[in-house]
NUMARLUM-441971 format. One line per 4 residues: their letters; for each residue x negated, y, z negated of C-alpha. Coordinates in pm, whole numbers, padded with zeros to 5 digits. Example, Ala and Ser with C-alpha at 12.3 -4.5 7.8 and 13.67 -1.06 7.14 Angstrom:
BEGIN
AS> -01230 -00450 -00780; -01367 -00106 -00714
***
This chain:
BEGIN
XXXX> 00000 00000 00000; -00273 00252 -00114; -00452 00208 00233; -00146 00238 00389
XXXX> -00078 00555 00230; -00461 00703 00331; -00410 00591 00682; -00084 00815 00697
XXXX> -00211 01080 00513; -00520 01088 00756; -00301 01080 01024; -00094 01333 00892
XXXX> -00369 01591 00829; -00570 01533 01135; -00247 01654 01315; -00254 01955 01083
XXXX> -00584 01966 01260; -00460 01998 01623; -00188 02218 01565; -00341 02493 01299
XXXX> -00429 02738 01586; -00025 02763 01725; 00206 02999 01598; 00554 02817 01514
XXXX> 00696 02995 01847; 00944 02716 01834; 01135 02857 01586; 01179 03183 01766
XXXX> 01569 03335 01670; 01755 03594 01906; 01726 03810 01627; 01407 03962 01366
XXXX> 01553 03929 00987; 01519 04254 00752; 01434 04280 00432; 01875 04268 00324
XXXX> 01852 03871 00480; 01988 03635 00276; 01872 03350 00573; 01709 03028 00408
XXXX> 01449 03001 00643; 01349 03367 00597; 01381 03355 00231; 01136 03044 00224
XXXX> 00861 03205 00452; 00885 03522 00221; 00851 03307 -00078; 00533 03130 00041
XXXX> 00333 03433 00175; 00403 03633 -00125; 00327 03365 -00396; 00150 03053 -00424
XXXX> 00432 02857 -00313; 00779 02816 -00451; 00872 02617 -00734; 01198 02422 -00784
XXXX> 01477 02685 -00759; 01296 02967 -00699; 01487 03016 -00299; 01826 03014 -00463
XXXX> 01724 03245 -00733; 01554 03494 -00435; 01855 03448 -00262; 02085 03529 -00545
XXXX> 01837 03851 -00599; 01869 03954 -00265; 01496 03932 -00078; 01487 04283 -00102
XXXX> 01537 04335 -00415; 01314 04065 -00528; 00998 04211 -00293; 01063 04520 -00448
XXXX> 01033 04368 -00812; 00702 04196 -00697; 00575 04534 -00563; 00630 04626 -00934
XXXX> 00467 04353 -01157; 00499 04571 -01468; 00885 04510 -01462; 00831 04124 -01524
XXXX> 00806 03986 -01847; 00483 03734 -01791; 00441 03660 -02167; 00505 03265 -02142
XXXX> 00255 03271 -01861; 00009 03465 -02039; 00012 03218 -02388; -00089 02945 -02175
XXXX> -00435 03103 -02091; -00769 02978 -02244; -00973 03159 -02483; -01266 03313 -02402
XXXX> -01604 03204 -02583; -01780 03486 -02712; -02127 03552 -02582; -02416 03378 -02753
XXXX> -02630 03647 -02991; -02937 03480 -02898; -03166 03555 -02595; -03229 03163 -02587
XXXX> -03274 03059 -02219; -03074 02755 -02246; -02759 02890 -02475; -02753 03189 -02201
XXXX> -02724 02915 -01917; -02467 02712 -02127; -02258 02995 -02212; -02264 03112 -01791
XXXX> -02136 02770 -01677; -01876 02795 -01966; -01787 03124 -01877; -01703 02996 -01514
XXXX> -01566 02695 -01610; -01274 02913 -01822; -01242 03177 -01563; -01160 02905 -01319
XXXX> -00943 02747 -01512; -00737 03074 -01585; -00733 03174 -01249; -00561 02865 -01174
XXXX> -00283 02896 -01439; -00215 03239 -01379; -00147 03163 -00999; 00072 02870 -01135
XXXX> 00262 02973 -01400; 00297 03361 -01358; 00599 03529 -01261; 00450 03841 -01130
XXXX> 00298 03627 -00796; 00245 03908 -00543; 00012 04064 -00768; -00209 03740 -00858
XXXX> -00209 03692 -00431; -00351 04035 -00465; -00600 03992 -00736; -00697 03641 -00506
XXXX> -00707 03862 -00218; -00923 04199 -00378; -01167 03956 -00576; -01262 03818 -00234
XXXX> -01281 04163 -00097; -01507 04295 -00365; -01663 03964 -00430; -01976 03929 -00703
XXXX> -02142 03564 -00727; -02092 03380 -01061; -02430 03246 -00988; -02659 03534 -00970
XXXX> -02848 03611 -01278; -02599 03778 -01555; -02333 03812 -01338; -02146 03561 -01502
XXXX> -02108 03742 -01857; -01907 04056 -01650; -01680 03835 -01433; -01419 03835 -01779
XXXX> -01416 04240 -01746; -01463 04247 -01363; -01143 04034 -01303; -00899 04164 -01564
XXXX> -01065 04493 -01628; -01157 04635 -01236; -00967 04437 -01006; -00651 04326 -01176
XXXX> -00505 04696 -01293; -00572 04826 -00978; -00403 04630 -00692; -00128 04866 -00656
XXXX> -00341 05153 -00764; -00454 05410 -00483; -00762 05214 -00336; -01029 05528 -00391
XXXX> -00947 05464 -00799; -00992 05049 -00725; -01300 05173 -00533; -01467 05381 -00791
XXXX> -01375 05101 -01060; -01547 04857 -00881; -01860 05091 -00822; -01919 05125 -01164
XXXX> -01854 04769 -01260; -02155 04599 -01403; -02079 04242 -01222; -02096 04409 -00944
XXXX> -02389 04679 -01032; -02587 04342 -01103; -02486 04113 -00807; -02565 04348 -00555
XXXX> -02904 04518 -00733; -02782 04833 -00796; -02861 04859 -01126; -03267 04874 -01018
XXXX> -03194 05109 -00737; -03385 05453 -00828; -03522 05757 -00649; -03894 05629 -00513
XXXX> -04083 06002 -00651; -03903 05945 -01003; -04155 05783 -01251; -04256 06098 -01388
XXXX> -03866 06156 -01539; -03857 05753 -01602; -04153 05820 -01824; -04030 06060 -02002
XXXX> -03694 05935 -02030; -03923 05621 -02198; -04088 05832 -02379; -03688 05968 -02555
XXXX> -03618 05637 -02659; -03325 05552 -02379; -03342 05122 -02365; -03421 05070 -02743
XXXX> -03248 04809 -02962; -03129 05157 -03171; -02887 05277 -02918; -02541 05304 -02949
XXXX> -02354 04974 -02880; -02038 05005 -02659; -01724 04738 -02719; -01663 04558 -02473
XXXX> -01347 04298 -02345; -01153 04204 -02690; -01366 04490 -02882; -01719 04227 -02887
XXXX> -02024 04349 -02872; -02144 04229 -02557; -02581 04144 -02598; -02836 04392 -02463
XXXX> -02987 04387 -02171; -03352 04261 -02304; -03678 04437 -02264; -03840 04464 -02040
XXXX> -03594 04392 -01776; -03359 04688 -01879; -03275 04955 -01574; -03508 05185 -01660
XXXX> -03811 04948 -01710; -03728 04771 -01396; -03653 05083 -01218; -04004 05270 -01333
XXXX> -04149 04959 -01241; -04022 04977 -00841; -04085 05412 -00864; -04440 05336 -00911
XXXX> -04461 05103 -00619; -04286 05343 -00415; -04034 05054 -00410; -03696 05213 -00622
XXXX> -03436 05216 -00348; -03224 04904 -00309; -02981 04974 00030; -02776 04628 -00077
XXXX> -02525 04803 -00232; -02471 05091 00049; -02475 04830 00286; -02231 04650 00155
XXXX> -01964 04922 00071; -02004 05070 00428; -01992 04709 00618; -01717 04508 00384
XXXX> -01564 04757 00148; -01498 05027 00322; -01521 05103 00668; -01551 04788 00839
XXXX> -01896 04616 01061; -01754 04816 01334; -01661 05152 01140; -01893 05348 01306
XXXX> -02208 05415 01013; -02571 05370 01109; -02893 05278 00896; -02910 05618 00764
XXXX> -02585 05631 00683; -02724 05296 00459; -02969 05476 00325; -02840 05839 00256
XXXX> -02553 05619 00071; -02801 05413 -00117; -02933 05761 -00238; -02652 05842 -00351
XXXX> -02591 05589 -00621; -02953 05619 -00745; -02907 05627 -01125; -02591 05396 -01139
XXXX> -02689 05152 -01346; -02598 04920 -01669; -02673 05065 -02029; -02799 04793 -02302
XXXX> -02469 04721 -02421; -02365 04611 -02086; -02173 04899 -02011; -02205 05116 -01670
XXXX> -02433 05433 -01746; -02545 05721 -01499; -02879 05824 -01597; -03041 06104 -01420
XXXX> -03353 06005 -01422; -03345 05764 -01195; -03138 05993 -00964; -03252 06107 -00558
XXXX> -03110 06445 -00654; -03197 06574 -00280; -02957 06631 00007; -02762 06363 00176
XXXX> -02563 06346 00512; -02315 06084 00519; -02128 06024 00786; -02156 06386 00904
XXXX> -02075 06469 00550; -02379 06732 00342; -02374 06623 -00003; -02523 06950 -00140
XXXX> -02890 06858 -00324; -02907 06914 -00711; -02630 06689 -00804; -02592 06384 -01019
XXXX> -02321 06117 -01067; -02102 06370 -00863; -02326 06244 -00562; -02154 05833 -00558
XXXX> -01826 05989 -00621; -01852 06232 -00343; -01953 05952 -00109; -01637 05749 -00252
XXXX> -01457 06031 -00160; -01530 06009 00190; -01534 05668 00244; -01153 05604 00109
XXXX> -01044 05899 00344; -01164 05753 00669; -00962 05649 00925; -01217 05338 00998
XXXX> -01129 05247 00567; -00749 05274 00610; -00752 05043 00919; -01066 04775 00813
XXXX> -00789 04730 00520; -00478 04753 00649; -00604 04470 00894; -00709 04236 00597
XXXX> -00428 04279 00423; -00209 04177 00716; -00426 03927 00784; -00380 03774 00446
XXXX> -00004 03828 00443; 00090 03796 00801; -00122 03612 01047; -00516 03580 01138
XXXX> -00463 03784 01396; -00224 04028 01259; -00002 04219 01526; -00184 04500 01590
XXXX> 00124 04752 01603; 00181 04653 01262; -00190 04711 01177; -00191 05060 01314
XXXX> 00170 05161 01087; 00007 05013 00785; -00309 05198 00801; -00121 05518 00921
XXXX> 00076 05492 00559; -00237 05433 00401; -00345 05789 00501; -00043 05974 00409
XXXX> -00024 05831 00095; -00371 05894 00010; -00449 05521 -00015; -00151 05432 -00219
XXXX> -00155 05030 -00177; 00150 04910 -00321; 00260 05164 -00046; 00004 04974 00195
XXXX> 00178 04640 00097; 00518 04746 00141; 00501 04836 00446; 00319 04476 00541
XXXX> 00555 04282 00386; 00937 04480 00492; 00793 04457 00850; 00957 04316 01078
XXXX> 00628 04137 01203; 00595 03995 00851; 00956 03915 00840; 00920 03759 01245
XXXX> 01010 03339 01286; 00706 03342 01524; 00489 03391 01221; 00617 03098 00984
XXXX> 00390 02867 00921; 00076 03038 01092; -00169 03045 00812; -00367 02730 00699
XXXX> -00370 02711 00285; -00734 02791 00141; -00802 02515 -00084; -00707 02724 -00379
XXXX> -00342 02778 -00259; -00297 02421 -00164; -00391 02295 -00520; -00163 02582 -00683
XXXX> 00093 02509 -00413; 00134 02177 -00498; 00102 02250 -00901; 00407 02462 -00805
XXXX> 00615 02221 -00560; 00594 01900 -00791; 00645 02078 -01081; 00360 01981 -01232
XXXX> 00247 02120 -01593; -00120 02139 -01609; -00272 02082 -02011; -00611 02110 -01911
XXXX> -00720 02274 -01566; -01087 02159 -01547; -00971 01863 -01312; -00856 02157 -01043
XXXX> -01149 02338 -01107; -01375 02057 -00982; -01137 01948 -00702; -01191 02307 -00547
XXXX> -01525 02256 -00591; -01489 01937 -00390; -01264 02130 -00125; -01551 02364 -00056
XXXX> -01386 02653 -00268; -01538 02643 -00636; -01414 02905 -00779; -01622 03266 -00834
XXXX> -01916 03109 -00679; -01909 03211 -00340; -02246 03342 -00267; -02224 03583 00009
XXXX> -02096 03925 -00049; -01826 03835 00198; -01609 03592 -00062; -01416 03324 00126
XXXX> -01233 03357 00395; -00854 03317 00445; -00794 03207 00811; -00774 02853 00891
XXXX> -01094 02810 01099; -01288 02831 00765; -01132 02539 00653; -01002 02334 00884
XXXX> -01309 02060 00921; -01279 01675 00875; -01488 01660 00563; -01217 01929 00440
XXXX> -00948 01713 00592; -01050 01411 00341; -01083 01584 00043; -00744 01702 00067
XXXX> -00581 01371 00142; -00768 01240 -00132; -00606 01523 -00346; -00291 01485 -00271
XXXX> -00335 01059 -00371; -00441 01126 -00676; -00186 01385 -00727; 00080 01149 -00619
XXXX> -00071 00861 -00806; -00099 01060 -01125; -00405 01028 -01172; -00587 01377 -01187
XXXX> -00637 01408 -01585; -00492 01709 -01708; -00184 01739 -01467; 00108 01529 -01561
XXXX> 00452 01544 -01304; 00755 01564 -01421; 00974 01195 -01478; 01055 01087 -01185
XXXX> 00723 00836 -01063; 00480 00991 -00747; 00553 00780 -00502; 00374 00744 -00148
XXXX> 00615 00969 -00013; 00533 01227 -00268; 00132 01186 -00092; 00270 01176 00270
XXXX> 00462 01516 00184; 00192 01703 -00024; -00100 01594 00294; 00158 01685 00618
XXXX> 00067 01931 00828; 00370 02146 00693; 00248 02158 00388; -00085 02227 00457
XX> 00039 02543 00604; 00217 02838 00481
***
């Protein structure tokens, strides 16, 4: 029986396979549904792009709602009590008060290891789903590896502190947030990057005592006193270090806000554009207490020219935020995101009409993106029977998909954790500054293929420890469903 269930489920997938690149143009209707429909089928294809899949019940309670009404709620998470979903969460281990090599090592794996598994039950359990599709979707957009050096230790903050509050926020305030984060200060070296001709001011800023174990301690998540960045790796030590060598400027941050954040590979900057940004955020670095700090010090306080743009010489912080400025008011910003937003939420190759409205409201609203969203998701593109069924699941929607389909109630969540791991997707360790992808040809692969048919056996089997379905028993049928090509796809 169980090889008889592979087989199918093989077959199953690899036809998944053939057919991810069509659109469902066989469902086309004589008519596009609004946002007032009340239609099953457009009900169900609103449920699945804007949450990780529905749950028993959830399409008659939408309909019920109205699907207005209820897109409108998830545009406003704050209206939804999400208490019961937030008591299921794991606690958070403190971080170790030693320097000791080895507890610091232990304490990043745990530190992953519970991340992980929260992410997962918040996509599960939470009622406010739009908004944990959009923390999913702005972590990859703003990704920092887990595995890089102390990176790790911010990811708590990083998560619920910079990304979370601000995915309906105007995008300049997520963008400054997210500058000044530490996890991502540290990830992409910003935290060393100082003005070459500044060791004389790091010396005497030495010489004052900044970077010694007497300084004030900030509090960080929960009010703990997050550990010190040890001598002599602090910012300034590091950072004198490079001035010396004529070696202070790191361009991995610039780079990376110009090419992914912002404007797009193709939004029109050039090297110096890199560079006069990299200038900018000279002195943007991470006090002892693991806290963002702008010292001055370390600051290219000289004229910059970004994008056509004179930042005036003699400034300070004022210099990054002036950049920011620019940056989130660019026609090249409002369109790189209004694309990846509709690719997330529409299709991988979005409908370019749509992409042009979406980043045309991004502009008059000054960036607003729960405005940005809106307009995505009332569309009639989004709304469209041509689009049902377009996207291929990322192995982290398929595993909280089918936590959410079967009903399933996950007790422990470290089972998930390393299937994702298995499906190519572990969770906050995606090395490149690009995060993981979400359109189908970045998953769809026959090694890929397996590991999901094995997932869905063991699901169906019960045995992944942790997960328990409700009474009635998993059943073949229960595989052959959870590994068919329309499940596999949203």
């Amino acid at each position: 029986m169980k090889s008889r269930v592979l087989s199918g489920l093989l077959v199953a997938i690899v036809i998944a396979l053939a057919s991810a690149a069509e659109l469902t143009a066989r469902n086309d209707e004589s008519r596009i549904p609004n946002p007032q429909s009340r239609d099953e089928a457009t009900i169900i294809h609103a449920v699945n792009r804007l949450t990780f899949g529905p749950r028993a019940g959830d399409v008659d309670k939408v309909r019920a709602m109205g699907l207005a009404a209820w897109i409108d709620q998830q545009l406003h998470p704050e209206r939804i009590d999400d208490a019961a979903a937030a008591a299921l969460l794991p606690a958070l281990e403190p971080p170790p008060a030693s320097a000791d090599p080895r507890e610091l090592r232990r304490f990043a794996r745990q530190q992953i290891q519970s991340l992980a598994a929260e992410k997962i039950l918040r996509a599960t359990y939470s009622e406010r789903q739009l908004q944990e599709v959009l923390v999913d979707f702005w972590f990859n957009h703003f990704n920092v590896y887990a595995g890089k050096g102390r990176t790790a230790e911010y990811l708590a903050e990083y998560e619920r502190e910079v990304i979370r509050p601000h995915v309906f926020d105007r995008f300049r305030d997520l963008l400054e947030a997210d500058a000044k984060s530490p996890a991502m200060l540290f990830y992409l070296d910003n935290w060393l990057s100082a003005d070459p001709n500044a060791a004389e001011r790091l010396a005497a800023l030495r010489n004052s005592g900044f970077g010694t174990r007497d300084s004030k301690f900030r509090f960080g998540l929960r009010g703990r006193r997050l550990r010190p960045i040890p001598n002599p790796q602090s910012g300034v030590a590091a950072a004198a270090q490079g001035a010396k060598r004529k070696r202070g400027l790191n361009e991995n941050y610039g780079r990376e806000l110009l090419e992914l954040h912002t404007l797009g590979v193709d939004g029109g900057y050039t090297q110096k554009d890199v560079i006069e940004v990299a200038r900018a955020f000279t002195g943007w670095t991470i006090d002892r207490d693991g806290t963002f700090r702008f010292v001055a010090a370390l600051h290219d306080p000289g004229e910059k020219v970004v994008l056509g743009h004179k930042v005036k010489a003699g400034g300070g912080i004022e210099d990054g935020e002036r950049v920011l400025d620019i940056l989130a008011a660019h026609p090249a910003t409002a369109h790189h995101i209004a694309y990846q937003l509709a690719q997330r939420l529409v299709a991988d190759e979005p409908p370019a009409a749509l992409v042009d409205r979406a980043a045309a409201r991004f502009r008059t609203t000054g960036g607003d993106l729960r405005e940005v969203v809106s307009t995505i998701v009332t569309s009639p593109e989004f709304l469209t029977a041509t689009v049902r069924g377009a996207k291929f699941k990322t192995p982290f929607t398929l595993v909280v998909s089918t936590m959410r389909t079967t009903g399933a109630t996950v007790s422990d969540a470290r089972a998930l954790v390393q299937t994702l791991q298995q499906m190519g997707e572990p969770l906050y360790m995606c090395q490149p500054p690009t995060g993981y992808r979400n359109t189908g040809d970045a998953w769809i692969s026959a090694g890929g293929l397996v590991s999901r048919m094995n997932f869905a056996t063991r699901i169906a089997s019960g045995n992944l420890p942790g997960v328990m379905l409700p009474a009635n028993p998993p059943s073949a049928d229960l595989a052959l469903r959870l590994g068919s090509p329309e499940f596999q796809r949203f």
